[in-house]
N, C-alpha and C positions, 0 to 999 in steps of 0.2 A: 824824447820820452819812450819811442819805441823799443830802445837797444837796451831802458831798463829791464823789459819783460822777455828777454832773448833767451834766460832760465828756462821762464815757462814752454816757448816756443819752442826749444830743443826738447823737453821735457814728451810735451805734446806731439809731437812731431816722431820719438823716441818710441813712443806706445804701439804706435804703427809701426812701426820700423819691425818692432817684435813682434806684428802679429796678434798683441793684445787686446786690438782695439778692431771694431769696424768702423764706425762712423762718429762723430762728436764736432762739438762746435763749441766754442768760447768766448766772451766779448767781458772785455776789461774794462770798465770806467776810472778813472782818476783826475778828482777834483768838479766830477759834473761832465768831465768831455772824455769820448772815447780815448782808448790810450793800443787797443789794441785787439785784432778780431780775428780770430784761428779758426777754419773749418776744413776738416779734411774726410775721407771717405775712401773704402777701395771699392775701387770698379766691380769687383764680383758682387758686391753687395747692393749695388745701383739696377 
């Protein structure tokens, strides 16, 4: 189930990459059970 959401995870992952983003966090459900949970952050911002 996971390597369906690996859009989203490049996607998210992508945002930082550019600098776009500081901190964000994401958590996927599908069908009632997690499917999938992203948190990332930079260090300066910690």
């Amino acid at each position: 189930m996971r390597a369906r959401f690996g859009p989203v995870r490049d996607c998210f992952h992508d945002l930082f990459a550019a600098g776009r983003e500081t901190g964000a966090g994401l958590a996927v459900w599908y069908d009632g059970r997690p499917a999938d949970e992203l948190v990332e952050a930079l260090h300066s911002c910690l």
